[in-house]
OpenMM code with the backbone's topology and positions (N, CA, C; nanometers):
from openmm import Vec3, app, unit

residues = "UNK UNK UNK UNK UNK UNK UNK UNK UNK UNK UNK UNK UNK UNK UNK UNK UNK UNK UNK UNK UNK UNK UNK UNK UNK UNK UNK UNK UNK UNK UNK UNK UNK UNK UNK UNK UNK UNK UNK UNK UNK UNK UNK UNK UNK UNK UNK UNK UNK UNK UNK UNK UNK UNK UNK UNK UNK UNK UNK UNK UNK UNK UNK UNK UNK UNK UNK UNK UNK UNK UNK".split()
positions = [
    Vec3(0.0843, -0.1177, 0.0000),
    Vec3(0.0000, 0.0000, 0.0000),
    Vec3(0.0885, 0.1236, 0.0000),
    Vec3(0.0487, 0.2246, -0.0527),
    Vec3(0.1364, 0.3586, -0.0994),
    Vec3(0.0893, 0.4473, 0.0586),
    Vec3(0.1983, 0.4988, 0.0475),
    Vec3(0.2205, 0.5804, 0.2011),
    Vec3(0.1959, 0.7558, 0.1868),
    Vec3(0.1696, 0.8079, 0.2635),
    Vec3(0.1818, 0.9637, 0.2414),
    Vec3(0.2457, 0.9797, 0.3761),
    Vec3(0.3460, 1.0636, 0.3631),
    Vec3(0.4547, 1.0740, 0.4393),
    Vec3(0.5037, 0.9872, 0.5168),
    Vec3(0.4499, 0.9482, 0.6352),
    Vec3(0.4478, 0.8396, 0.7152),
    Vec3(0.3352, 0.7636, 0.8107),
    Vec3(0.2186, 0.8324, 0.7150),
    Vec3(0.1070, 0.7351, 0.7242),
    Vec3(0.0726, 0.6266, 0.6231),
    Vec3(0.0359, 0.5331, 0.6412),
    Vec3(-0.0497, 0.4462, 0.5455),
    Vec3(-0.2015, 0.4739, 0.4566),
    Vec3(-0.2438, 0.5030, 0.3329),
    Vec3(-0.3274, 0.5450, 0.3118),
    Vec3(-0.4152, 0.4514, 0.3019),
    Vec3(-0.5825, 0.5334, 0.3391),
    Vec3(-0.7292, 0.4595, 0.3784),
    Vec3(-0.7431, 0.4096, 0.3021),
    Vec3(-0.8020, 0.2969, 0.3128),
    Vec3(-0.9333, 0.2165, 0.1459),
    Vec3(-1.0497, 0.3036, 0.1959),
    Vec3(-1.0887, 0.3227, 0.0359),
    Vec3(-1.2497, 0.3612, 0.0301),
    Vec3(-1.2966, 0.3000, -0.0371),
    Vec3(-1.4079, 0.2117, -0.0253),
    Vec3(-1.4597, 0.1681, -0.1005),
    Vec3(-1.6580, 0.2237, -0.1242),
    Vec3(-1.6531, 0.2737, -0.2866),
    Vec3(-1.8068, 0.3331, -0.2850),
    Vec3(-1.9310, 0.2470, -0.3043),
    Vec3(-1.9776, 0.2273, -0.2591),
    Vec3(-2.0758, 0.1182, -0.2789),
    Vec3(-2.2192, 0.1852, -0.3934),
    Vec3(-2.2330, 0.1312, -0.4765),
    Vec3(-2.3205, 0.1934, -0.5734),
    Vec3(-2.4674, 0.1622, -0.5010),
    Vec3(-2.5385, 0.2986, -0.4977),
    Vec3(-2.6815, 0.3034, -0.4472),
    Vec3(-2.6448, 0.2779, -0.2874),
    Vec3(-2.5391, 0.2897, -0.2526),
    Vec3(-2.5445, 0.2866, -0.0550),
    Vec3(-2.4143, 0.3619, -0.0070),
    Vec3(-2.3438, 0.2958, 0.1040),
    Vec3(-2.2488, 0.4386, 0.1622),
    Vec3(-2.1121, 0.4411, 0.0857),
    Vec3(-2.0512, 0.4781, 0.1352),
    Vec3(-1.8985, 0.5020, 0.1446),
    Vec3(-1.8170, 0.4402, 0.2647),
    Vec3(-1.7465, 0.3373, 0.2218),
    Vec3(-1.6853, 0.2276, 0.3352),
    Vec3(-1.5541, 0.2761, 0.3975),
    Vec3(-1.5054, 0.3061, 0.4779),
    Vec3(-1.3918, 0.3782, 0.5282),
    Vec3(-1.3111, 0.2282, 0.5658),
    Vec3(-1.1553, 0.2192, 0.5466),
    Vec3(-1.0947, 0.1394, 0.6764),
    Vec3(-1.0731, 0.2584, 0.7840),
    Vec3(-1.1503, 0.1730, 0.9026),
    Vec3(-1.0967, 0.2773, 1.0415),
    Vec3(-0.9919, 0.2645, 1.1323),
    Vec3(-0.9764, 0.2864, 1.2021),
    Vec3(-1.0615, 0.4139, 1.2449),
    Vec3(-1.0795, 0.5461, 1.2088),
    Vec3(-1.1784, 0.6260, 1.2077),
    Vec3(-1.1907, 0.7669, 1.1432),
    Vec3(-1.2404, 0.8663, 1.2166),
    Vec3(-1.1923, 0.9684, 1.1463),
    Vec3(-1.2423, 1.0875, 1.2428),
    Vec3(-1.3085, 1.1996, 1.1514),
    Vec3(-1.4727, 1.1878, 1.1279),
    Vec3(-1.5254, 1.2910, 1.0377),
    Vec3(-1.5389, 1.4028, 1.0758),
    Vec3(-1.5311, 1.5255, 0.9994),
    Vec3(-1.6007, 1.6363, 1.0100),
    Vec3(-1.6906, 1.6387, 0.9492),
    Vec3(-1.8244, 1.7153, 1.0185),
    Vec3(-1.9132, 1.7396, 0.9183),
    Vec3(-1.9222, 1.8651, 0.8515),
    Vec3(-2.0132, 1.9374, 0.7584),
    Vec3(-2.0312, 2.0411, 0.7261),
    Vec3(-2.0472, 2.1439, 0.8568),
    Vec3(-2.0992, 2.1109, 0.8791),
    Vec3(-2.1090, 2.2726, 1.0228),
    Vec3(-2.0310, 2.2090, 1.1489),
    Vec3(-1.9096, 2.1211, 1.1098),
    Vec3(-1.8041, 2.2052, 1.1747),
    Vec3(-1.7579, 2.0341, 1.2804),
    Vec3(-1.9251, 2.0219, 1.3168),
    Vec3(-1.9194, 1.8827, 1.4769),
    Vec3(-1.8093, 1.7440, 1.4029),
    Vec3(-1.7560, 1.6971, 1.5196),
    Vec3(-1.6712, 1.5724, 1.4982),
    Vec3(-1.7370, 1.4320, 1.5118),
    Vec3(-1.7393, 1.3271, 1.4555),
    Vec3(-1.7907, 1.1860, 1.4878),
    Vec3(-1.6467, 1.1216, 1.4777),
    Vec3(-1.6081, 1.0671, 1.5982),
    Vec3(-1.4601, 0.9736, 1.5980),
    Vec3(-1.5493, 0.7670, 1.5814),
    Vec3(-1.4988, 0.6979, 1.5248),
    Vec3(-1.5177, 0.5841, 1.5364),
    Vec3(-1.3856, 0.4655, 1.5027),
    Vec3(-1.4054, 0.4313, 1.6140),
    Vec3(-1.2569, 0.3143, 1.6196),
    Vec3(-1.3250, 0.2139, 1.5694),
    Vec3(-1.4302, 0.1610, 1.4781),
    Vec3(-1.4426, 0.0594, 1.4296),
    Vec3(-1.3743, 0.0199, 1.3104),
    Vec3(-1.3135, -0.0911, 1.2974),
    Vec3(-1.2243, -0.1301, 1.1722),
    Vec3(-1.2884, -0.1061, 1.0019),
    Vec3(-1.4212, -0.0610, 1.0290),
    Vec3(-1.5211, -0.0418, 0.8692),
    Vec3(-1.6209, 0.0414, 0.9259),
    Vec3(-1.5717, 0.1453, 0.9015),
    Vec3(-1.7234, 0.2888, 0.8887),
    Vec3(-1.8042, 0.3308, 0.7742),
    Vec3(-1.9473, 0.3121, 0.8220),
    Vec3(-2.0072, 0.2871, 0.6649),
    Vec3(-2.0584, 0.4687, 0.6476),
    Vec3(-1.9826, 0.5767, 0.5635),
    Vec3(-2.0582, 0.6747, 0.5828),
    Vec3(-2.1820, 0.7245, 0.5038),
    Vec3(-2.2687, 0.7574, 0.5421),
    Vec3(-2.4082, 0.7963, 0.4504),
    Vec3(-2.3522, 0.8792, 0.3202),
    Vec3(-2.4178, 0.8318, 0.1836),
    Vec3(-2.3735, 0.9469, 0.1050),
    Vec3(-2.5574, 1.0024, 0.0564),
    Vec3(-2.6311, 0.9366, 0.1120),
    Vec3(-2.8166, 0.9372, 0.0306),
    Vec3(-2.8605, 1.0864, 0.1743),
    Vec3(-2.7473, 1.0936, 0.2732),
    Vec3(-2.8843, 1.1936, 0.3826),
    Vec3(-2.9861, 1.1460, 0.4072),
    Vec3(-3.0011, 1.0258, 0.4381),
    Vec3(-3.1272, 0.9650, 0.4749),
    Vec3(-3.1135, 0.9451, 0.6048),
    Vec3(-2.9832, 0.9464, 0.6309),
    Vec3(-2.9340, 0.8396, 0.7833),
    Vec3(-3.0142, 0.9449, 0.9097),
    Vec3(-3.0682, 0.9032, 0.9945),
    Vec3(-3.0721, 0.9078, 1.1390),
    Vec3(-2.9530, 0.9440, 1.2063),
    Vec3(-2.8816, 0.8810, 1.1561),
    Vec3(-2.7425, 0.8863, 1.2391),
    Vec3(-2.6249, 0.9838, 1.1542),
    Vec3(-2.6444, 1.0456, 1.0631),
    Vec3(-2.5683, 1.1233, 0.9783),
    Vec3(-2.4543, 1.2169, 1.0366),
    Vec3(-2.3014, 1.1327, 0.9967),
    Vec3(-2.2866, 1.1033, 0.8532),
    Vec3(-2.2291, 0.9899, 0.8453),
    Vec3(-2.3098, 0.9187, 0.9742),
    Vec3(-2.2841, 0.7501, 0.9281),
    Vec3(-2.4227, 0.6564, 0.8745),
    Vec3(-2.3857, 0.5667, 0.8199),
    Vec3(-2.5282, 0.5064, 0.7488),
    Vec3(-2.5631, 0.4160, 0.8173),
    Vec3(-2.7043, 0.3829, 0.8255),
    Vec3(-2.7925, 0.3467, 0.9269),
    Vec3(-2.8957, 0.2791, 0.8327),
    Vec3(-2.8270, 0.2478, 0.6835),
    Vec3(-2.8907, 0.1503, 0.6213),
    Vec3(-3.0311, 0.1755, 0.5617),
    Vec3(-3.0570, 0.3337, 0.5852),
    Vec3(-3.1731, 0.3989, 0.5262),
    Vec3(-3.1681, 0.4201, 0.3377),
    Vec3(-3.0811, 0.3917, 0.2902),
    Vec3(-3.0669, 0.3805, 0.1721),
    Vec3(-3.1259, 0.2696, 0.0987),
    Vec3(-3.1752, 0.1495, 0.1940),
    Vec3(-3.2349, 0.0789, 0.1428),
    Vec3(-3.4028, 0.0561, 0.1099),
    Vec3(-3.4603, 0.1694, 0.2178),
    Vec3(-3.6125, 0.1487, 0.2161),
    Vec3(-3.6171, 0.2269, 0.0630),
    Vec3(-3.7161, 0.0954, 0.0371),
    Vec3(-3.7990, 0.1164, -0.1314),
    Vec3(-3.9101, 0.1862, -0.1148),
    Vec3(-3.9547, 0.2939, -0.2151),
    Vec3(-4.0962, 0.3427, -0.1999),
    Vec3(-4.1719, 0.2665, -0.3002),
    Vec3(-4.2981, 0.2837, -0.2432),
    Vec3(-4.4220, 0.2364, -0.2670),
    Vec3(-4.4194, 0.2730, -0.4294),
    Vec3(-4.4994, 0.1608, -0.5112),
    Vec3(-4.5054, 0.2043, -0.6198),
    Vec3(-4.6684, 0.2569, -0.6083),
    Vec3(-4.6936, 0.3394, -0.6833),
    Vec3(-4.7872, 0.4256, -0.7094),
    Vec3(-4.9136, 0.3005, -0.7204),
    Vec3(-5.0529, 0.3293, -0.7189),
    Vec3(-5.1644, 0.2815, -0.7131),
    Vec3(-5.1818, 0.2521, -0.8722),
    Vec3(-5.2075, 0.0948, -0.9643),
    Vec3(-5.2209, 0.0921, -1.0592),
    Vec3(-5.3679, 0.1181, -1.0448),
    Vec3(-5.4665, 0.1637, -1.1699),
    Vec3(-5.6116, 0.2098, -1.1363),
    Vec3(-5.6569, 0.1675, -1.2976),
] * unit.nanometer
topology = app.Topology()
chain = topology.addChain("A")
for resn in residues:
    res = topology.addResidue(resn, chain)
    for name in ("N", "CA", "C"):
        topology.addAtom(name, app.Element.getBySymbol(name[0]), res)
């Protein structure tokens, strides 16, 4: 794995239609500024804003909507 200075650099992996997979541990910022630290070895972060828990995913990317009333 390729280094930047004398760190090791993250995997990201994007998951199509769900989050953004971090290796952790990580330390986000969000837009207005607040910190979320997580020492878990895989942080899944929201990229849909659906999450409850934002700006980690909480798997809200998966509820399907209703298809419309056939008539």
């Amino acid at each position: 794995m390729s280094t930047a200075g004398d760190r090791e650099a993250r995997v990201v992996r994007i998951v199509p239609g769900g989050p953004m997979l971090v290796e952790g541990p990580v330390d986000l910022v969000t837009p207005d500024g607040d910190r979320v630290c997580s020492d878990r070895f895989m942080v899944a972060v929201c990229t849909c804003r659906r999450s409850k828990n934002y700006p980690l995913c909480d798997t809200s990317h998966r509820r399907k909507t209703r298809a419309p009333d056939s008539d």
